[in-house]
C-alpha positions in Angstrom: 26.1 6.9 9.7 26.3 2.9 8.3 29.4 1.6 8.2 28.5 -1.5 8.4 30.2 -4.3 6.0 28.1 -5.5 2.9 25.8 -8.7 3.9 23.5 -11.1 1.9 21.2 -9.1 0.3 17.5 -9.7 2.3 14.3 -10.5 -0.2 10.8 -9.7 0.8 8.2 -11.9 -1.5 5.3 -10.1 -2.5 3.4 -13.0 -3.8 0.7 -13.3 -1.2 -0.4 -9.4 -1.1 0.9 -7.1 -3.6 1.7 -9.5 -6.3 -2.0 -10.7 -6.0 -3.3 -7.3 -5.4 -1.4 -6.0 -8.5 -1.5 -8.8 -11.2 -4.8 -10.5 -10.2 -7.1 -7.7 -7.9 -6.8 -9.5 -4.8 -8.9 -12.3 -6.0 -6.7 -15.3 -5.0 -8.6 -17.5 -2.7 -7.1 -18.7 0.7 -7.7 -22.1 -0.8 -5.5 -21.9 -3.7 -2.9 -20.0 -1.6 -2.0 -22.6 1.8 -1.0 -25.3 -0.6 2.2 -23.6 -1.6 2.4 -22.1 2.0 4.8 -25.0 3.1 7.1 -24.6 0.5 7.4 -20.9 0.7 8.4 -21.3 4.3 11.0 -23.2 3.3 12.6 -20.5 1.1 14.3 -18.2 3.5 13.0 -14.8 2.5 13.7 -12.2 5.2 10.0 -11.7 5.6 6.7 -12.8 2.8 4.2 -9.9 2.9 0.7 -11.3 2.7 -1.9 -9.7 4.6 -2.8 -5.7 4.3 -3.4 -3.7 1.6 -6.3 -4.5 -0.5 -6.8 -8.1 1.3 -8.7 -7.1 4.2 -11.8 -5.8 2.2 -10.8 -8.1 -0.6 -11.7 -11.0 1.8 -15.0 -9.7 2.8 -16.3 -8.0 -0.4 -15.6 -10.8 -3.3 -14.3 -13.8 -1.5 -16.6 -14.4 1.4 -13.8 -15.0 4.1 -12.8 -13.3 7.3 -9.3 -11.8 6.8 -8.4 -12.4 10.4 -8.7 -15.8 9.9 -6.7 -16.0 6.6 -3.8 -14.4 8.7 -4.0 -16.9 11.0 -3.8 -19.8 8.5 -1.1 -18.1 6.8 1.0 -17.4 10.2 -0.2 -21.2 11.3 1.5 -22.5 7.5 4.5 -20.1 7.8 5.9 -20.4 11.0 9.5 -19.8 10.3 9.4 -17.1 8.4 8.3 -13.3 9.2 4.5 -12.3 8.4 4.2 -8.6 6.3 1.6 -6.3 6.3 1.1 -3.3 4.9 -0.7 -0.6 7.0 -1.7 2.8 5.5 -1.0 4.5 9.3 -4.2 6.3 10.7 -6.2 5.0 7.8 -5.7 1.9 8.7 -7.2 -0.8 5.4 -9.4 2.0 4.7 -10.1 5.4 3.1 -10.3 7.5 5.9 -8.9 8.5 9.4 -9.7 6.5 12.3 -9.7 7.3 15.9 -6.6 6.1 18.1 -8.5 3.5 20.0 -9.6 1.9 16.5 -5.7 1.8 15.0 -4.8 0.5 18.6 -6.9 -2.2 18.4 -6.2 -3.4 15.2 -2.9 -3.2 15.5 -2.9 -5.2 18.6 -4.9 -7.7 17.3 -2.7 -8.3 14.4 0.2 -8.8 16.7 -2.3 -11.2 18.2 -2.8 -13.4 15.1 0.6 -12.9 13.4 2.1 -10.2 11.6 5.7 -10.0 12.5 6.6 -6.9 10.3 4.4 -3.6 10.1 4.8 -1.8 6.7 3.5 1.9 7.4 2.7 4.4 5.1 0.7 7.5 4.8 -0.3 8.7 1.4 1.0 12.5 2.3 4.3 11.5 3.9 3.2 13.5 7.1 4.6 12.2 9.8 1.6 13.2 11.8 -0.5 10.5 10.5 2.6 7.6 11.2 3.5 8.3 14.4 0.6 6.6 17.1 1.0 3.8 14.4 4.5 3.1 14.9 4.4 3.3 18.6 1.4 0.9 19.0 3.5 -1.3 16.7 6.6 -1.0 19.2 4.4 -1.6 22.1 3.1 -4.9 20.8 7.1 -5.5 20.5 7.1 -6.2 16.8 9.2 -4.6 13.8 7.8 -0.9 12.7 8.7 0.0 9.4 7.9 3.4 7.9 7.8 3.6 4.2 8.3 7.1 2.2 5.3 7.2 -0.8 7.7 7.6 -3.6 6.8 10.0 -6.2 8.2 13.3 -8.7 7.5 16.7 -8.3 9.0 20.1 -8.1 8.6 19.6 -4.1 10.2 16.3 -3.6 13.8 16.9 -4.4 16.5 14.5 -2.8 16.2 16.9 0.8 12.9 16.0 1.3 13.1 12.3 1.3 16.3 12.3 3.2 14.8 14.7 6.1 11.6 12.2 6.4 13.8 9.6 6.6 15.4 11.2 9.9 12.2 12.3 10.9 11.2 8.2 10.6 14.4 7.1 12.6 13.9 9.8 15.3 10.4 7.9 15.6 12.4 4.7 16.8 11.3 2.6 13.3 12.8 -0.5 13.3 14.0 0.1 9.3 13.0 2.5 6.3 10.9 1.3 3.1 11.3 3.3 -0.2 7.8 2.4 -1.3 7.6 3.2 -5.2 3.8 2.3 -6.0 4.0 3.8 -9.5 7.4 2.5 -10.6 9.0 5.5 -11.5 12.4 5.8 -9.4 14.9 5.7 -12.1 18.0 3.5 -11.2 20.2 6.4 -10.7 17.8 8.3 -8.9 17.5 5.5 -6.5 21.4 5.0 -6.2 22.0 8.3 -5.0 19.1 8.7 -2.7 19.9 5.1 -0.9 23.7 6.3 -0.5 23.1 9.5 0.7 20.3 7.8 3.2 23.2 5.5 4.5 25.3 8.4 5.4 22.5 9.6 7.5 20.6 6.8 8.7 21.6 3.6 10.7 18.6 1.7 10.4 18.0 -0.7 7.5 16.4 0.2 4.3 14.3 -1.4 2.4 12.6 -1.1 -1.2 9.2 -1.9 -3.0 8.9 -0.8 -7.1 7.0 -1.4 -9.7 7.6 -3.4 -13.5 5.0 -1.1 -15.0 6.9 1.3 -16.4 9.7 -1.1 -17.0 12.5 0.5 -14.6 12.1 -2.0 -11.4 15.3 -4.4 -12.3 17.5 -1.8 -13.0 16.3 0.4 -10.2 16.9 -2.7 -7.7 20.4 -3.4 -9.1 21.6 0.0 -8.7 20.0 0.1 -5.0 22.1 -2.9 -4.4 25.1 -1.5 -5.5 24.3 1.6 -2.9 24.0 -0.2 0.0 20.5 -1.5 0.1 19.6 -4.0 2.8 16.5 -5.3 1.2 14.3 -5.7 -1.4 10.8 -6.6 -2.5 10.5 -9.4 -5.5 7.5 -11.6 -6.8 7.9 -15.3 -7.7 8.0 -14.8 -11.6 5.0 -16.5 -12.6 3.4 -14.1 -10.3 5.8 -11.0 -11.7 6.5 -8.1 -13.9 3.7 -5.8 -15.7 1.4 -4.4 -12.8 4.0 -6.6 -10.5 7.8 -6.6 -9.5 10.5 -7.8 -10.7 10.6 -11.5 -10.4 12.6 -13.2 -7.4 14.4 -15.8 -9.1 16.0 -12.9 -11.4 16.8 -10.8 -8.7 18.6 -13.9 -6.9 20.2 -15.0 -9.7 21.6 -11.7 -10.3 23.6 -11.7 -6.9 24.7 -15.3 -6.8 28.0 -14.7 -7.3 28.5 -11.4 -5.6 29.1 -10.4 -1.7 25.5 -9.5 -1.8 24.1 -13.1 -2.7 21.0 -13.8 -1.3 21.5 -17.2 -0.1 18.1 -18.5 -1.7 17.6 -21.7 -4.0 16.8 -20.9 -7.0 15.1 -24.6 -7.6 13.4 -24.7 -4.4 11.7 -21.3 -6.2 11.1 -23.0 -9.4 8.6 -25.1 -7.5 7.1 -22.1 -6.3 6.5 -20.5 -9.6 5.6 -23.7 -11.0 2.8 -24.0 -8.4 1.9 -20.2 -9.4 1.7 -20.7 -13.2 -1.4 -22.6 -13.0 -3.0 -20.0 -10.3 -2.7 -16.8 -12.5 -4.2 -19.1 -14.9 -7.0 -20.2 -12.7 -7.5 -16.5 -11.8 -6.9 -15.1 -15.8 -10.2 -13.2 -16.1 -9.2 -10.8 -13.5 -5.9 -9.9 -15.3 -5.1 -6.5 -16.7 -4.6 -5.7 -20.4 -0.9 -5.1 -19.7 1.1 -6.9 -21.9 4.3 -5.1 -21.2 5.3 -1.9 -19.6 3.2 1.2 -19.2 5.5 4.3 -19.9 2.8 6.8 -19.7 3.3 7.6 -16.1 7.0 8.4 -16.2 5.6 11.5 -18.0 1.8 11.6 -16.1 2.8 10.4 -13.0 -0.6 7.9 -12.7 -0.4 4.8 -11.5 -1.2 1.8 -13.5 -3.7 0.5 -10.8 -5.3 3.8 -11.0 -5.7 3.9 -14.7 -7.0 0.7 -14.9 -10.1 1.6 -12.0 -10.3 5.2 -13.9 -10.8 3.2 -17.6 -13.4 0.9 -15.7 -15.6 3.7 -14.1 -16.0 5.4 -17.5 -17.0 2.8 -18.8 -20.0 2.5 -16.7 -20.9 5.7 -17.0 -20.3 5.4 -20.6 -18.2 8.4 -21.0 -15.1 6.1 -22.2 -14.8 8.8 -24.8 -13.3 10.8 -21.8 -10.4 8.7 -21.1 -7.3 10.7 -22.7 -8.6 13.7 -21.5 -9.1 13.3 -18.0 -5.3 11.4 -18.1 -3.9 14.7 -19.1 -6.3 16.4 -16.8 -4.8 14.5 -13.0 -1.5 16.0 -13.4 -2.8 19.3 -13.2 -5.0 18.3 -10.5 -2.4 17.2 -7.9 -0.2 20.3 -9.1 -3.3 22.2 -8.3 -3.4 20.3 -4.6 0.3 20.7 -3.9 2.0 17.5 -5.2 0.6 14.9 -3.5 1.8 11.3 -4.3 -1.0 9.1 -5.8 -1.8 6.4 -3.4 -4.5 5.4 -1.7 -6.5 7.0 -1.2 -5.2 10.5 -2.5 -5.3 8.9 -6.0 -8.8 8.2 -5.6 -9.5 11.5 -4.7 -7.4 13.1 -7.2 -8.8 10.8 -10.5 -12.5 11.8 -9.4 -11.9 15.4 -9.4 -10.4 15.1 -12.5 -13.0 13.2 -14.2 -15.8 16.2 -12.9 -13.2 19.0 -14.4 -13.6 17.3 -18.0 -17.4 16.7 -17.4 -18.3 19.9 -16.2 -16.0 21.2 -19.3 -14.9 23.5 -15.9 -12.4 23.4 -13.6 -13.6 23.1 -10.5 -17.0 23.9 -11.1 -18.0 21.1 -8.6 -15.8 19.9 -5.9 -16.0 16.7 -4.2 -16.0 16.2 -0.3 -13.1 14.5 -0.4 -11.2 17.3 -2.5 -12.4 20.0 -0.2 -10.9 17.5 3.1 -7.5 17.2 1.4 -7.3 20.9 0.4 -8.3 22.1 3.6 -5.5 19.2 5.8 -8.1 16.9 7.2 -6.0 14.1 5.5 -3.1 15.7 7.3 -0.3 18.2 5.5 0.2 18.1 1.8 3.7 18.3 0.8 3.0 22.0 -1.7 1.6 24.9 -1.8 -2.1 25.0 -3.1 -3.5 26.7 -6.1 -4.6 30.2 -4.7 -7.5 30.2 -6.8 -8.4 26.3 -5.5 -7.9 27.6 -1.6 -10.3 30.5 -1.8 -12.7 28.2 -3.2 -12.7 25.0 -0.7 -12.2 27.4 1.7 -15.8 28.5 0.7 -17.1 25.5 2.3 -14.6 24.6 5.1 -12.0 25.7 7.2 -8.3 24.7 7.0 -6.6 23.2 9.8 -2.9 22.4 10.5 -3.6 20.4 13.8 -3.5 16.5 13.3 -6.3 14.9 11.4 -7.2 12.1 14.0 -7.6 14.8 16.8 -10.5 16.3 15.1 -12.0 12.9 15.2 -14.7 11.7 17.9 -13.7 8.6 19.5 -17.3 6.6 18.7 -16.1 3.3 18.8 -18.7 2.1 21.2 -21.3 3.9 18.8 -20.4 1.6 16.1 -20.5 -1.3 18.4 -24.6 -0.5 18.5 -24.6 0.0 15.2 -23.4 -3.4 14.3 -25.2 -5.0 17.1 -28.8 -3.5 16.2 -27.7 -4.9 12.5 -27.5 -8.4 13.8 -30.8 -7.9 15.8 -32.6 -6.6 12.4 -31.4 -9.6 10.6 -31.7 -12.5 12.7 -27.9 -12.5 13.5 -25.8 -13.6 16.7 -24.8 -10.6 18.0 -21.5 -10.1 16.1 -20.6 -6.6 18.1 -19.1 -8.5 20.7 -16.1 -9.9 18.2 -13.8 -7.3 18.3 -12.6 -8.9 15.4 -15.7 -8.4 13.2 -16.0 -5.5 14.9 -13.1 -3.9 13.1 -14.1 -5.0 10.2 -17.2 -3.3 10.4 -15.8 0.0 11.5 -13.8 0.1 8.0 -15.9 -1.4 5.7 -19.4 -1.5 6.7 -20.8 -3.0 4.0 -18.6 -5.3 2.9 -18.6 -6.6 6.6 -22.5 -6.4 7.0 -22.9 -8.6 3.6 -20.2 -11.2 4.5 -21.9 -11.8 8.2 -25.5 -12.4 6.6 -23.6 -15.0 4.7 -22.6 -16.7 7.8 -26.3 -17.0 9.0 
């Protein structure tokens, strides 16, 4: 049990990595990000997440830099304050499940170039797919946070969050992250769930949520009030619709409380000033959001996902689709046992959906990647599959119940060739011996492969 005293409340910016990710797709250059570095250094936040997420392939695929070196400038330009990242556990930056000696590596050279503070999620919640994560992160002596995917369903009652958080502490995390991607924890919701965790827990908890459906203020105040020990904000020229709630209002509103953050708001203002003329810079890459999204309070889809769902019917030109495969995904993940809709369930979830309304037929043709979730090889979903949808994936592959990476060949030195007869085919320096680049390559192949013939 806590019992400790209340303290200032702790603020982690966003700005750097899911404020860009969210507001602008990842498409802030380094260049118009170090300027500014200084002066957020100067804040005091309890840590500034920049690096993870979308970045990594971000870096390689649109903005022609390496994302190690990106951490480093930011780590270089930030010394005083604590370098976040967010880490989706055995899937690493990517889509799929990697091999132990690929997460260690990559974990340890993170350490190496400067993240202070791992984030780790897993887009099931199974503990499974968390736990060589958060040991490597405690081996390389730096703080392990394991974040609960925050979503509704008939299976995720109040229990179940409050027994994964145990099952997190018994892990030895450092703290607990209620990671609301979708922005739909309700303010109540979150007060209750955050003071029952504190009679349980005695680690620190921490909380990420959305503006998009126009709860995240209200859900952060009431946290507050329960006991909360931090919080995720953006600068608030950087804030709100696809974003969070903006920093200076979430410090202003504890100023005057026991819970006061201790931050100045006017060494902020220069911040957001700064930021202004950045989303400006960066305006074409902007959602259409111009104020909240309620849609997914009811569908549960995230407004990331409906924006990349709008965009890929559009190139097929079947636009005409839209509304119908919206109503379509809810019946999808109910059909797959409840998952949450992150990445990359989301992904996997949307595209079925989208052939269901095709193929004018459910499930007339599944995807790989259905039949892998279905059958655990993205590790335990948190329901019980349609019986109809079982029989049927179960068709073309077996179910397993073991861990997901242990079914996984350890080929990392098969890779290595791969990437070193690329170089030889292209006239390259032999780029398989950075084990920086070679990382890169193991998650994104192509991405990586384009941005090294750029270096030539």
């Amino acid at each position: 049990m806590n019992t400790s005293s209340p303290k200032k409340l702790g603020i982690t910016e966003v700005v750097l990595r899911d404020g860009n990710q969210s507001l602008l797709a990842t498409r802030i250059k380094i260049e118009d990000l170090l300027p500014i570095a200084n002066a957020l250094d100067q804040i005091g936040y309890w840590s500034i997440e920049s690096w993870g997420g979308a970045t990594f392939d971000a870096c390689l695929r649109y903005l022609n830099e390496d994302p190690w070196e990106r951490l480093r400038l930011f780590k270089e330009a930030m010394p005083n304050t604590k370098q976040q990242m967010l880490l989706r556990g055995q899937n690493l930056l990517g889509y799929k499940h990697f091999p132990d000696s690929v997460v260690e590596k990559f974990i340890n050279r993170s350490s190496e170039n400067g993240i202070d503070v791992f984030r780790i999620f897993d887009a099931l919640n199974d503990v499974n797919n968390l736990e060589f994560s958060i040991k490597q992160v405690k081996e390389n002596s730096k703080h392990a946070q394991a974040a609960m995917a925050y979503t509704v369903s008939p299976v995720h009652k109040i229990e179940y969050w409050l027994d994964l958080a145990k099952k997190f502490e018994d892990l030895g995390v450092d703290s607990i992250a209620i990671k609301d991607m979708s922005g739909i924890l309700k303010p109540y919701v979150a007060f209750e769930m955050i003071s029952q965790l504190k009679e349980i827990i005695s680690v620190p908890i921490h909380m990420q949520t959305h503006a998009t459906a126009g709860l995240s203020t209200a859900t952060n105040l009431k946290a507050v009030e329960a006991g909360i020990d931090n919080v995720d904000t953006s600068i608030s020229s950087m804030s709100l619709t696809y974003g969070h709630s903006p920093t200076e209002s979430i410090v202003s509103s504890f100023e005057d409380s026991e819970r006061a953050t201790g931050l100045d708001l006017l060494k902020l203002q220069k911040v957001a000033d700064y930021f202004k003329k950045v989303r400006v810079k960066y305006s074409e890459f902007e959602g259409s959001l111009k104020g909240v999204d309620t849609q997914m309070l009811s569908s549960q889809v995230p407004g990331g996902m409906l924006s990349n769902l709008e965009s890929q019917l559009k190139e097929l030109n079947k636009i005409n689709l839209f509304e119908d495969v919206i109503k379509e995904i809810p019946k999808v993940r109910k059909d797959l046992g409840f998952p949450p809709l992150v990445t990359p369930v989301s992904q996997i979830v949307g595209a079925q959906a989208m052939m269901n309304v095709s193929e004018k037929k459910p499930y007339n043709n599944l995807s790989k990647e259905t039949i892998n979730l279905a059958t655990g090889h993205y590790g335990k979903l948190p329901g019980r599959i349609n019986d109809e949808l079982l029989a049927l994936v179960e068709k073309n592959q077996e179910t397993v119940s073991v861990r997901p990476a242990d079914l996984i060949e350890d080929d990392i030195e098969e890779r290595k060739e791969d990437l070193k007869n690329f170089c030889v085919q292209n006239n390259l320096k032999d780029y398989s011996k950075n084990e920086e680049y070679l990382l890169c390559f193991i998650q994104f192949p192509y991405s990586t492969t384009d941005y090294l013939k750029s270096l030539a």
